[in-house]
C-alpha positions as CSV (number, residue, x, y, z in Angstrom):
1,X,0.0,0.0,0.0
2,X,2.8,2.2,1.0
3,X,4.6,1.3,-2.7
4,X,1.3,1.9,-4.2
5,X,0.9,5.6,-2.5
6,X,4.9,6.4,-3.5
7,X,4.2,5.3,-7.2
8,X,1.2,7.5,-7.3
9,X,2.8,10.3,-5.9
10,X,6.2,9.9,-8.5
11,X,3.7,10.0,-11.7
12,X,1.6,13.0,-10.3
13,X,4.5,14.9,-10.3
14,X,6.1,14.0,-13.6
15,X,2.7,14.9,-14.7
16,X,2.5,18.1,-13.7
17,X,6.5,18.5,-14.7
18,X,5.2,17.3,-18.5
19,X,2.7,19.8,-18.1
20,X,4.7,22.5,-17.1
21,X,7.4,22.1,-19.6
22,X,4.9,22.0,-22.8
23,X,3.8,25.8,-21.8
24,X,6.7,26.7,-21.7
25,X,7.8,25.8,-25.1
26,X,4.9,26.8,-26.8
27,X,5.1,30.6,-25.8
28,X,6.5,32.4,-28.8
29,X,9.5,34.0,-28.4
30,X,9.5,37.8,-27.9
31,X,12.2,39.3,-30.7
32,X,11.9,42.8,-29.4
33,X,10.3,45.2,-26.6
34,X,7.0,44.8,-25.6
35,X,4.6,46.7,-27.4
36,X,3.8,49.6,-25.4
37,X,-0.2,50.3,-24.7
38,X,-1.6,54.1,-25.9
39,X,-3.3,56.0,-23.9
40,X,-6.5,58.0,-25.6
41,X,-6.3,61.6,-24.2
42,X,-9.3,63.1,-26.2
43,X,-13.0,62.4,-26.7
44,X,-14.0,61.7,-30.4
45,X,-18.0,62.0,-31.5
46,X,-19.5,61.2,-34.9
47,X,-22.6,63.7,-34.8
48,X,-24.5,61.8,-37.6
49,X,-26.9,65.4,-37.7
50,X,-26.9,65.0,-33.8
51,X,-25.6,67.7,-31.1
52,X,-22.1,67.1,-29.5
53,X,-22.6,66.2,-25.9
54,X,-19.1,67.2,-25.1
55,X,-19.5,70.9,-26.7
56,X,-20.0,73.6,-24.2
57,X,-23.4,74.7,-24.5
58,X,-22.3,78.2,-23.1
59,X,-19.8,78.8,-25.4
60,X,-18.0,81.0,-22.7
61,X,-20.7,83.6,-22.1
62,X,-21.7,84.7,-18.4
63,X,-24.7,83.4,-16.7
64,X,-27.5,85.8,-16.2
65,X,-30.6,85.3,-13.8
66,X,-32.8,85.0,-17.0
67,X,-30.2,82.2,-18.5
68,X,-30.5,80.6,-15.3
69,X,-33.7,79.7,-15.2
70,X,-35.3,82.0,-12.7
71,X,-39.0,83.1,-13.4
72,X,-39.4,86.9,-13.3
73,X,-43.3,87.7,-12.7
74,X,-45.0,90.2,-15.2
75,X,-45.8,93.8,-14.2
76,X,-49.2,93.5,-14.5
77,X,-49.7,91.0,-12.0
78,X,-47.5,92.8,-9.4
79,X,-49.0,94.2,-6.3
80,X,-47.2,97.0,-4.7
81,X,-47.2,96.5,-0.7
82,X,-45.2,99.0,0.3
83,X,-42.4,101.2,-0.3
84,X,-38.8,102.1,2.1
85,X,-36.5,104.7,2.1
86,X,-33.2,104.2,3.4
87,X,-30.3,106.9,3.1
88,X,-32.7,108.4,0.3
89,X,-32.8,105.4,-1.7
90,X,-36.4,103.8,-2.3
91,X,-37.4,100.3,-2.1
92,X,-40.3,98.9,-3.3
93,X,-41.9,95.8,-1.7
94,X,-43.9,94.3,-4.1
95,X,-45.9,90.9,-4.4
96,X,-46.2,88.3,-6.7
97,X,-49.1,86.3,-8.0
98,X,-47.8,83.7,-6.1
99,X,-48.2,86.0,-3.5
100,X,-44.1,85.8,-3.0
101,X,-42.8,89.3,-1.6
102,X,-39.6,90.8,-3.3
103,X,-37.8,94.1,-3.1
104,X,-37.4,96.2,-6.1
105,X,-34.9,99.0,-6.7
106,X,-34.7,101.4,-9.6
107,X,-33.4,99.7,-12.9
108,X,-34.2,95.9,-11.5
109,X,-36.0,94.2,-14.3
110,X,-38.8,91.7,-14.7
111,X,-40.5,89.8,-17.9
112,X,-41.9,91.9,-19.2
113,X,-40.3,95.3,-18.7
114,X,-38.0,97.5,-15.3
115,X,-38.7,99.8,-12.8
116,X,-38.8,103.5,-14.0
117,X,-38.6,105.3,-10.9
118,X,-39.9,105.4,-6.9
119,X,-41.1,107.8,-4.8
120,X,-43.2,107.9,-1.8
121,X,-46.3,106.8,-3.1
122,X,-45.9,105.2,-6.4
123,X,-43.6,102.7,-8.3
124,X,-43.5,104.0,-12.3
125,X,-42.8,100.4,-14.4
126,X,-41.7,100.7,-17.7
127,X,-43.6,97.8,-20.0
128,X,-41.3,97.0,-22.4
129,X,-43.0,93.8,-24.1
130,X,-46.2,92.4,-24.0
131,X,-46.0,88.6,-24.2
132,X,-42.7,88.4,-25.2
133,X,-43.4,90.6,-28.3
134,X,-41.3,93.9,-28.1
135,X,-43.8,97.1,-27.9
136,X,-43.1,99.6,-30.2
137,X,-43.8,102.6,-27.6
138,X,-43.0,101.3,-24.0
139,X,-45.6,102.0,-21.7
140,X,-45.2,103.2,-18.2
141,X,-47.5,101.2,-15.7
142,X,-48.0,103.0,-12.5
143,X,-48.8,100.9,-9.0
144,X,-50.1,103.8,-6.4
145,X,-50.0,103.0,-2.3
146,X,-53.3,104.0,-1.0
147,X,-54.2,105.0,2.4
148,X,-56.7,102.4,4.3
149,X,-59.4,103.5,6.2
């Protein structure tokens, strides 16, 4: 049993030594340095009438509130809630249709047009479009304060 174990063991290794020896000679014989692997630093895009995805949609301009998104409200549906004076400057508070209060200064501008001038009692709103067609004559929109009884 012991013979039989040592005999198994001698042919499992001159098995694995055949083995071993057969990769070795069939590897083909490098006649050179190893090919060296390229690095892709660039992205390449067929557009096949399709837009770039890569491309800068920006093309380098600066981002305004009205490029980013943000909805100005019209003047006509703006309710004037007050108005502040502070070192002689006046600031309107004005409300939204979403009802949304927001300050307003001379020269801030919404959808549809920008703030004339303030005063104590009255915002002056120049209307510069009317939906989203350019007027020919602006037309000043005036939002009053009155008193409450």
């Amino acid at each position: 049993m012991r013979k039989a174990a040592v005999l198994l063991l001698f042919i499992s290794i001159a098995g694995v030594a055949l083995l071993l020896a057969r990769q070795e000679t069939t590897a083909p014989p490098q006649t050179g340095p190893a090919p060296a692997l390229t690095v892709q630093t660039g992205f390449t895009y067929n557009t096949d009438g399709r837009r770039d995805p890569f491309k800068d949609l920006l093309a380098g301009r600066e981002l305004r509130k009205a490029e980013l998104g943000v909805n100005q409200p019209y003047i006509d549906d703006l309710v004037l809630s007050g108005i502040v004076k502070n070192k002689n400057v006046y600031t309107a508070l004005i409300g939204t249709a979403q009802g949304f209060p927001m300050f307003a200064k001379v020269g801030d501008k919404f959808a549809d047009g920008y703030v004339l001038s303030i005063n104590d009692t009255q915002v002056v709103l120049r209307k510069t479009h009317e939906r989203g067609i350019p007027l020919i004559r602006p037309r000043d929109v005036i939002k009053e304060i009155t008193e409450e009884l």
